[in-house]
Each structure stands twice: as C-alpha cells, then as structure tokens.
The first five atom37 places (N, CA, C, CB, O) and aatype in JSON, in Angstrom:
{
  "aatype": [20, 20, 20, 20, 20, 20, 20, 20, 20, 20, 20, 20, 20, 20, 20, 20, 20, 20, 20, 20, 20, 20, 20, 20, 20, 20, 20, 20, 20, 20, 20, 20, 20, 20, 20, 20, 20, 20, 20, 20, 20, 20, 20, 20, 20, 20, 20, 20, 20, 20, 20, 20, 20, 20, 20, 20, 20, 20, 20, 20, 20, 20, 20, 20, 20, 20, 20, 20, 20, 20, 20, 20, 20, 20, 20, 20, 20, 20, 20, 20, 20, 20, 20, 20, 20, 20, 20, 20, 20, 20],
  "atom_mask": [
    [1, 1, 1, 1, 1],
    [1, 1, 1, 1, 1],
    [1, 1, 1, 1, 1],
    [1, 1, 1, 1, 1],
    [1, 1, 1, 1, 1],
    [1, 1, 1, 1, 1],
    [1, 1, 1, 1, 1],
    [1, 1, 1, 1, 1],
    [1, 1, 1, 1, 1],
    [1, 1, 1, 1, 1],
    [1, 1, 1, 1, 1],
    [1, 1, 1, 1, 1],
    [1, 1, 1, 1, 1],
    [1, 1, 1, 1, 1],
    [1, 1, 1, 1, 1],
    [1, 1, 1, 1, 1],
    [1, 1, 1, 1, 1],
    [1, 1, 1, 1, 1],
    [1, 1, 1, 1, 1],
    [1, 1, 1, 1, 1],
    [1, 1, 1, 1, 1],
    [1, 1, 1, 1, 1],
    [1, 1, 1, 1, 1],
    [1, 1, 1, 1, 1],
    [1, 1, 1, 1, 1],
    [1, 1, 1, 1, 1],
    [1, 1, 1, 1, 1],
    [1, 1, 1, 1, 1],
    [1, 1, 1, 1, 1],
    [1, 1, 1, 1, 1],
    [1, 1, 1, 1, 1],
    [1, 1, 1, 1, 1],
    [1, 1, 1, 1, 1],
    [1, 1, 1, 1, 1],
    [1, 1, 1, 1, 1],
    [1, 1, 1, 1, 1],
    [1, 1, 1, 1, 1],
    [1, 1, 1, 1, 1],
    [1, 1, 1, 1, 1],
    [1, 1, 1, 1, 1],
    [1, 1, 1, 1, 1],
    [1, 1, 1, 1, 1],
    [1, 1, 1, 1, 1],
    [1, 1, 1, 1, 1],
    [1, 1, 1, 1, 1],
    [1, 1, 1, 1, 1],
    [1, 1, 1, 1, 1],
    [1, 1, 1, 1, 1],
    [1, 1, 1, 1, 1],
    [1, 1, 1, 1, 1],
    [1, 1, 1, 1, 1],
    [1, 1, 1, 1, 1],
    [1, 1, 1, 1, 1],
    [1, 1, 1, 1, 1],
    [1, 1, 1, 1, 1],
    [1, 1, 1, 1, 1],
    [1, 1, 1, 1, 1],
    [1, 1, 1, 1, 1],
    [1, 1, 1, 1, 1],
    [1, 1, 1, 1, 1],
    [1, 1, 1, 1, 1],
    [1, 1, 1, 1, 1],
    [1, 1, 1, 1, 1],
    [1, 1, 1, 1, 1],
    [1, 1, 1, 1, 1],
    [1, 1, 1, 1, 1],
    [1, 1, 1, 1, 1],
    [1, 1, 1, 1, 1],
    [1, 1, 1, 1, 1],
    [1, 1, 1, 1, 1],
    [1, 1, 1, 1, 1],
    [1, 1, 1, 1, 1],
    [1, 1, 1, 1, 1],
    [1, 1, 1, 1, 1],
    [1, 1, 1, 1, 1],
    [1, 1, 1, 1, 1],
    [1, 1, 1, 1, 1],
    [1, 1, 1, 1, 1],
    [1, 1, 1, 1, 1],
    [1, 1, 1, 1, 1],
    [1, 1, 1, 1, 1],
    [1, 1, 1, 1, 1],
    [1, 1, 1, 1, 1],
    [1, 1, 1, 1, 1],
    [1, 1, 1, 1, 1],
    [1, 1, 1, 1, 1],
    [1, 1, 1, 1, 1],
    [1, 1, 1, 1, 1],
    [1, 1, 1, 1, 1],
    [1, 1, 1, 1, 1]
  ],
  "atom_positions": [
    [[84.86, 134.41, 81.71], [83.55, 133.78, 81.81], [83.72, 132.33, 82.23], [82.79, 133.88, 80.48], [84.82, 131.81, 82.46]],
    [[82.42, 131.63, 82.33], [82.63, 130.54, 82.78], [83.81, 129.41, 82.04], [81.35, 130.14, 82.82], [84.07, 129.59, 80.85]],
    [[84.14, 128.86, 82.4], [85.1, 127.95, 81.69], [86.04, 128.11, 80.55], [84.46, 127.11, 81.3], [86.67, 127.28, 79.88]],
    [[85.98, 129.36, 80.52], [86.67, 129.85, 79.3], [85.77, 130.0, 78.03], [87.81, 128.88, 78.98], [86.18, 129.64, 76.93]],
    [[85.0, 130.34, 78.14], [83.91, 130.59, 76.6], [83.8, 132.42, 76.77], [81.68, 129.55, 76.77], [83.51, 133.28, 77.59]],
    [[84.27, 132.25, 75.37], [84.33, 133.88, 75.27], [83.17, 134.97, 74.87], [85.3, 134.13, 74.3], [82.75, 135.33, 73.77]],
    [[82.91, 135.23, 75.83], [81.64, 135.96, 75.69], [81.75, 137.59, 75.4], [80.86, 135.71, 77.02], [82.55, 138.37, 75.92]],
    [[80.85, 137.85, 74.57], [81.05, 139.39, 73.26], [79.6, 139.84, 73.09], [81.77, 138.89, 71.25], [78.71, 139.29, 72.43]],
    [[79.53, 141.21, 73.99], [78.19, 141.71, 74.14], [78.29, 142.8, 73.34], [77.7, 142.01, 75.53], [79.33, 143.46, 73.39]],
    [[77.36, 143.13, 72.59], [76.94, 144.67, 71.8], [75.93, 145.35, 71.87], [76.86, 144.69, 70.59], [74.93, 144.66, 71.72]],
    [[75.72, 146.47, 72.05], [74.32, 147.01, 72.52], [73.4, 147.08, 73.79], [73.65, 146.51, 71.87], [72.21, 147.38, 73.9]],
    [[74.23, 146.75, 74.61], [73.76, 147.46, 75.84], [74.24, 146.59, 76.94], [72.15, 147.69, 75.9], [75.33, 146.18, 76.52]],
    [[74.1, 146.23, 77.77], [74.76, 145.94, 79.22], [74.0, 144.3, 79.85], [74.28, 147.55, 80.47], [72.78, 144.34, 79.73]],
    [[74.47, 143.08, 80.41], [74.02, 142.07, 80.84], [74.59, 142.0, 81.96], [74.09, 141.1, 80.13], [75.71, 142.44, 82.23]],
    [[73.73, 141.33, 82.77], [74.64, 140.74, 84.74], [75.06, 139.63, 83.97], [73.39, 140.13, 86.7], [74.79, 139.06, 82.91]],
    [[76.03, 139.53, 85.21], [76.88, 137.89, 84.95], [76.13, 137.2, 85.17], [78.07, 137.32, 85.75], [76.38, 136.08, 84.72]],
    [[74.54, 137.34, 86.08], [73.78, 136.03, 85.78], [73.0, 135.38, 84.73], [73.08, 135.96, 86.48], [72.59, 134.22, 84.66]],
    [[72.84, 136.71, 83.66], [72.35, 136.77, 82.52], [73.24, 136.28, 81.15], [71.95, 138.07, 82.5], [72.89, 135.79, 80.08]],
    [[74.5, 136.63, 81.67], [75.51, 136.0, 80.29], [75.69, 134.52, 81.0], [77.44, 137.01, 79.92], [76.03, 133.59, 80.26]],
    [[75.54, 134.35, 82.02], [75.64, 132.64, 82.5], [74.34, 131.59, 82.13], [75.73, 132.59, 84.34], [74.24, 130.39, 81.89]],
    [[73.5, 132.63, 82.22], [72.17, 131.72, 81.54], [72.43, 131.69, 80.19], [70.57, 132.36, 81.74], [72.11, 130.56, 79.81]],
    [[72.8, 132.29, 79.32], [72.85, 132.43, 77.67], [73.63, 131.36, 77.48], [73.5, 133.85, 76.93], [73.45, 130.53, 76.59]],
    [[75.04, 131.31, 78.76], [76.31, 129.97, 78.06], [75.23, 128.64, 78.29], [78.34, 129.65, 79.36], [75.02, 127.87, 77.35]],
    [[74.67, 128.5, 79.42], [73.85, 127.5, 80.05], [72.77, 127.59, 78.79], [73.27, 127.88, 81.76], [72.98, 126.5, 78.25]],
    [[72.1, 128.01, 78.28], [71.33, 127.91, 77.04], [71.82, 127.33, 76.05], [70.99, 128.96, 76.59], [71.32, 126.42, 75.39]],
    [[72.67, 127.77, 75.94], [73.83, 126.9, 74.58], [74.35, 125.99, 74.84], [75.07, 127.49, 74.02], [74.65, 125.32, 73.85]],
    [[74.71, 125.46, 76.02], [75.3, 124.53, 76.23], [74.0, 123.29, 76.3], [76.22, 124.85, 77.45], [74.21, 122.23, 75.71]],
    [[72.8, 123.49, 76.99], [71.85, 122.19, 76.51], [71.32, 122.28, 75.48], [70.8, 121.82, 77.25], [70.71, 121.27, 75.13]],
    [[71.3, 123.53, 74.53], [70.45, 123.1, 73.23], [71.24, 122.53, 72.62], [69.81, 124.07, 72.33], [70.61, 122.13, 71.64]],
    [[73.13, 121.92, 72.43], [74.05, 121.69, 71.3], [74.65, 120.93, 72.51], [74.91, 123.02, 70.32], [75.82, 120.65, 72.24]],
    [[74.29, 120.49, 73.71], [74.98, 119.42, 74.11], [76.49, 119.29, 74.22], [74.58, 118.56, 73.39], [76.99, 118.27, 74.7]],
    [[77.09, 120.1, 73.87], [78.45, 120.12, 74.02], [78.78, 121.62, 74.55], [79.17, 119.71, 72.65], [78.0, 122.5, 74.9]],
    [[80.66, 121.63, 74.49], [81.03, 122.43, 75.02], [81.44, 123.98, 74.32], [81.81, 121.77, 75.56], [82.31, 123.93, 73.45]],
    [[80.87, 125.33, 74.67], [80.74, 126.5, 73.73], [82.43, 126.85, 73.77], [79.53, 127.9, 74.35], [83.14, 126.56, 74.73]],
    [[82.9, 127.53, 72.56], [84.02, 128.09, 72.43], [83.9, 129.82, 72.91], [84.43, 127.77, 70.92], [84.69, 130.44, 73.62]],
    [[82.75, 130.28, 72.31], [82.17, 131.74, 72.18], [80.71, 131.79, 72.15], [82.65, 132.44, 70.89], [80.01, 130.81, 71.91]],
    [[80.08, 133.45, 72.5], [78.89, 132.99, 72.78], [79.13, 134.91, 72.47], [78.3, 131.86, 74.38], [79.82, 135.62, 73.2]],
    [[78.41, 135.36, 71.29], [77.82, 136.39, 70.9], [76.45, 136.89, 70.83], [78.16, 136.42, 70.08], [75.55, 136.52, 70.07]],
    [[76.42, 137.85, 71.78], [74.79, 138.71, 71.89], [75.06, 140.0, 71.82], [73.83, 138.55, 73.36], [75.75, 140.69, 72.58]],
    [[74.34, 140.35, 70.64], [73.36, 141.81, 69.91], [72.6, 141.85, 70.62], [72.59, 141.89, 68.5], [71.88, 140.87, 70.82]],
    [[72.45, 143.06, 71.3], [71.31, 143.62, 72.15], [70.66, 144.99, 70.97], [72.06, 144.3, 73.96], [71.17, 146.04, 70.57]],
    [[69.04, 144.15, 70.69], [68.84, 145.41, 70.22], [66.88, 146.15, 70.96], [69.04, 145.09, 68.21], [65.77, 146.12, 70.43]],
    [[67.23, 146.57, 72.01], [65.61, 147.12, 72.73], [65.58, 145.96, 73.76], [63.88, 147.08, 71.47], [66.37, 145.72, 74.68]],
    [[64.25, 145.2, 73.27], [64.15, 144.36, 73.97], [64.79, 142.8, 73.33], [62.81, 144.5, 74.3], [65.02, 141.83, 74.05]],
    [[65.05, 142.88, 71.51], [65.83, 141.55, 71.66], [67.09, 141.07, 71.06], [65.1, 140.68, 71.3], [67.62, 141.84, 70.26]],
    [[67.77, 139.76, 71.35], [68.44, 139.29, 71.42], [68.94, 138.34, 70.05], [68.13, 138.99, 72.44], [68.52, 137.35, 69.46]],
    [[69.88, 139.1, 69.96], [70.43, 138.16, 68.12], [71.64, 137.1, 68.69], [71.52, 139.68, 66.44], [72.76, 137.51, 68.36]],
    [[71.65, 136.19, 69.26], [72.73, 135.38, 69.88], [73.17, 134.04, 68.88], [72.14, 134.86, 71.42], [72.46, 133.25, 68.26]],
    [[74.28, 134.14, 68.97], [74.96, 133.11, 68.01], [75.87, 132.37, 68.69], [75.67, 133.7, 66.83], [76.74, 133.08, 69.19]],
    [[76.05, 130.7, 68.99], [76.77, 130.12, 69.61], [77.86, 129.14, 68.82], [75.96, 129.58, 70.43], [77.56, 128.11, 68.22]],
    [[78.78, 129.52, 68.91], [80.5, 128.84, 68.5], [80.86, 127.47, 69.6], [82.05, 130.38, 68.91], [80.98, 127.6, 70.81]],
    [[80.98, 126.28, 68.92], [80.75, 125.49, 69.65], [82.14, 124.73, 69.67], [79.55, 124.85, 69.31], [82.57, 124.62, 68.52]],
    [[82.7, 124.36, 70.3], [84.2, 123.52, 70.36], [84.15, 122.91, 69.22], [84.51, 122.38, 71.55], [83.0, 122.75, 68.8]],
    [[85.49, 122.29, 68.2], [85.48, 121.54, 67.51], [85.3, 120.28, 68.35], [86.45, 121.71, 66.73], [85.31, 120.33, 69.58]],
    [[85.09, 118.93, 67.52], [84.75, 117.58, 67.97], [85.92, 116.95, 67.31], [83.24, 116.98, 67.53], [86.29, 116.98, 66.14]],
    [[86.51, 116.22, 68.6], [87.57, 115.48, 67.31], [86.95, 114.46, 66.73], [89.03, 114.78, 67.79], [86.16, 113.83, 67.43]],
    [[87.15, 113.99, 65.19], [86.48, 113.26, 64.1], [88.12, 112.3, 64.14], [85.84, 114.38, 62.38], [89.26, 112.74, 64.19]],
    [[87.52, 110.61, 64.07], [88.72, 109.7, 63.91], [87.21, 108.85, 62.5], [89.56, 108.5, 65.98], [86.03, 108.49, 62.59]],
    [[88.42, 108.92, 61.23], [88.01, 108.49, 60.07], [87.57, 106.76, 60.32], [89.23, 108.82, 58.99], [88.49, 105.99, 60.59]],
    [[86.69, 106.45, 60.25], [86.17, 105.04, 60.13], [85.88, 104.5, 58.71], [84.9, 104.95, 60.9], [85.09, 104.98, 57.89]],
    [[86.68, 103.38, 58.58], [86.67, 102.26, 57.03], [86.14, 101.43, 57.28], [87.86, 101.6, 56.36], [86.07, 100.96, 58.42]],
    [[85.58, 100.95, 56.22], [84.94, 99.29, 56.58], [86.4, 98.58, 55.18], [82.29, 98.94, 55.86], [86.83, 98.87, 54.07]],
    [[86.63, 97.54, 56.28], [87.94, 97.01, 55.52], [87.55, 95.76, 55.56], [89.46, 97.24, 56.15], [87.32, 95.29, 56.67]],
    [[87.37, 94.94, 54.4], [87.62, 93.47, 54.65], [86.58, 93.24, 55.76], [89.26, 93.08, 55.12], [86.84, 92.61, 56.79]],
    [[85.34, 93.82, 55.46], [84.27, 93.61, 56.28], [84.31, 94.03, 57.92], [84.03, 92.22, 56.11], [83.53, 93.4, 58.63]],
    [[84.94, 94.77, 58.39], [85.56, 95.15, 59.56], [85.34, 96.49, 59.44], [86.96, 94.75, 59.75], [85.83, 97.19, 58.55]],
    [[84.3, 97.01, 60.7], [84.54, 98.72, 60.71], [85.53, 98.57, 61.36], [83.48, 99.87, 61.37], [85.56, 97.62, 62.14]],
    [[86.98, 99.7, 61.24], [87.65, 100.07, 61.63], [88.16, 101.22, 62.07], [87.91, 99.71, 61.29], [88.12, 101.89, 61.04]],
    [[88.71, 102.02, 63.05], [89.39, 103.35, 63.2], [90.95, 103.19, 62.12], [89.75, 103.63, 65.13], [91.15, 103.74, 61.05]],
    [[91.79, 102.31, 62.83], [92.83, 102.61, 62.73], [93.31, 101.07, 62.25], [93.33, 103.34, 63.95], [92.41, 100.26, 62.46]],
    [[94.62, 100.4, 61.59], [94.83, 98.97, 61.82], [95.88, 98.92, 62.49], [94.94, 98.13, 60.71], [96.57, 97.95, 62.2]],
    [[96.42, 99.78, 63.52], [97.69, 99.33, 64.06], [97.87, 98.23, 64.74], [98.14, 100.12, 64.78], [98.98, 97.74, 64.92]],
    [[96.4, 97.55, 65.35], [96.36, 96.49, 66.08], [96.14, 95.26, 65.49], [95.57, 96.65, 66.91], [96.04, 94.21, 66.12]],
    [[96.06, 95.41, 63.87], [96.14, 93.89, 63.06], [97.44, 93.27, 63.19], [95.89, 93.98, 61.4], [98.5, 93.55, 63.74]],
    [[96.89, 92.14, 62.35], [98.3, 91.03, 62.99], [98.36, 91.5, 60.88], [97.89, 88.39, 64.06], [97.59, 92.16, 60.19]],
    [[100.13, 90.48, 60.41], [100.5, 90.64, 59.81], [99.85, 90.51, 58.14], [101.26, 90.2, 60.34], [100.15, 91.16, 57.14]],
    [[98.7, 89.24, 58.36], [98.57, 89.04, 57.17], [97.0, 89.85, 56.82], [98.74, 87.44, 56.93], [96.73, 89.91, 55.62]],
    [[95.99, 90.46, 57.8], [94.88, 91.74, 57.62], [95.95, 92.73, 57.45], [93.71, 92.16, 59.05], [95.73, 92.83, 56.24]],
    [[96.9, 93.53, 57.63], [97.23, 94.59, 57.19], [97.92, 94.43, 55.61], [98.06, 95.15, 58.26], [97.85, 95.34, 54.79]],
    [[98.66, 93.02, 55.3], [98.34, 92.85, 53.89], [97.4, 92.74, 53.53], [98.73, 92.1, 53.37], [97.2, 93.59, 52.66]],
    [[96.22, 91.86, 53.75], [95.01, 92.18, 52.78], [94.61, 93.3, 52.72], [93.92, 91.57, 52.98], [93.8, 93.39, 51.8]],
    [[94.8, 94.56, 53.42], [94.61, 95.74, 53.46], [95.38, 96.89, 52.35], [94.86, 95.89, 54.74], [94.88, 97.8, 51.69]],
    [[96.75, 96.44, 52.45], [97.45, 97.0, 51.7], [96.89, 96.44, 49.99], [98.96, 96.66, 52.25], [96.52, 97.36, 49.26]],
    [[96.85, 95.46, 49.58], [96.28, 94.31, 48.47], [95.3, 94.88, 47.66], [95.58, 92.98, 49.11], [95.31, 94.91, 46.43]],
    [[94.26, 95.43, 48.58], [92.54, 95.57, 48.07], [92.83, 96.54, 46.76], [91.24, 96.53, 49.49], [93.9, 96.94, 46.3]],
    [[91.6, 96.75, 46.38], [91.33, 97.67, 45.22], [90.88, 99.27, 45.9], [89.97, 96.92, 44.21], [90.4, 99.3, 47.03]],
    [[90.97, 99.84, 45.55], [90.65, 101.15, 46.12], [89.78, 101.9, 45.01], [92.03, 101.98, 46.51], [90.28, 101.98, 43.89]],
    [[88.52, 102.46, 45.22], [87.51, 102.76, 44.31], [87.55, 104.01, 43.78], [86.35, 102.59, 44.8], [87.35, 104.54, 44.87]],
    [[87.63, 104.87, 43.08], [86.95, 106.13, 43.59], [85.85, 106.45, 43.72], [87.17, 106.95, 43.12], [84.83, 105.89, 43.32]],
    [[86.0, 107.53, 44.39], [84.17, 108.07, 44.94], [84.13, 109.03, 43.74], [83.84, 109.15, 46.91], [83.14, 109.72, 43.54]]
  ]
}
C-alpha cells in the first residue's frame, strides 16, 4: 500500500482507490503518518480503525528556570547547579 501502511480488509472486497481514500482519511483527520489502517466490511458499513506511527517524545525539565531538552550544551558550573538541586517527588 501506499507508503508502507498496512492495510487489513475483512468482509468483502475494496479498489485500491477506495483503500487509498481510507489511508488519505486517516491521514488528515490525525495529521500524521498511519502505521496500519483496518476495515470491517459489514453490508453497507464500515468499522475502520487507524494505527498511527509512534511520535518521538524528548523529556522537557524546567531546570534552574530554563525549559530544557537535554544539558549537554551547559557550561560547567549550570550542570553543577543541576546536579546540586533538590529533587521532589511527584
């Protein structure tokens, strides 16, 4: 299928222009990119469920008043105050 999204039909038969509109459906209602794309055919309707790529997630801290990703790019004495702080629990 298109781009590699794995498409899994049950219950009766679709054209490729019809499983291309379903990826194209899923792809603007969730804005991103589908992994899989499952349709139940039952008469006239359609039980479709869309599997969507994971998103990679990079953890953001607020450190020492600083949102941050990562501190590899601090200089010596922010990654001590970093190391220093109190750490809370949640």
């Amino acid at each position: 299928m298109e781009n590699n999204v794995e498409f899994i039909l049950t219950g009766g038969e679709l054209s490729d222009i019809e499983k291309q509109a379903y990826i194209a459906r899923g792809r603007e209602k969730y804005g991103r990119a589908l992994e899989k794309v499952e349709v139940k055919l039952d008469g006239e309707y359609a039980d479709i469920h869309y599997y969507t790529a994971k998103v990679p997630f990079e953890r953001i801290r607020r450190i020492t008043g600083y949102l941050v990703g990562t501190i590899d790019r601090w200089n010596n004495a922010k990654k001590s105050e970093e190391k220093d702080r109190v750490k809370h629990a949640v």
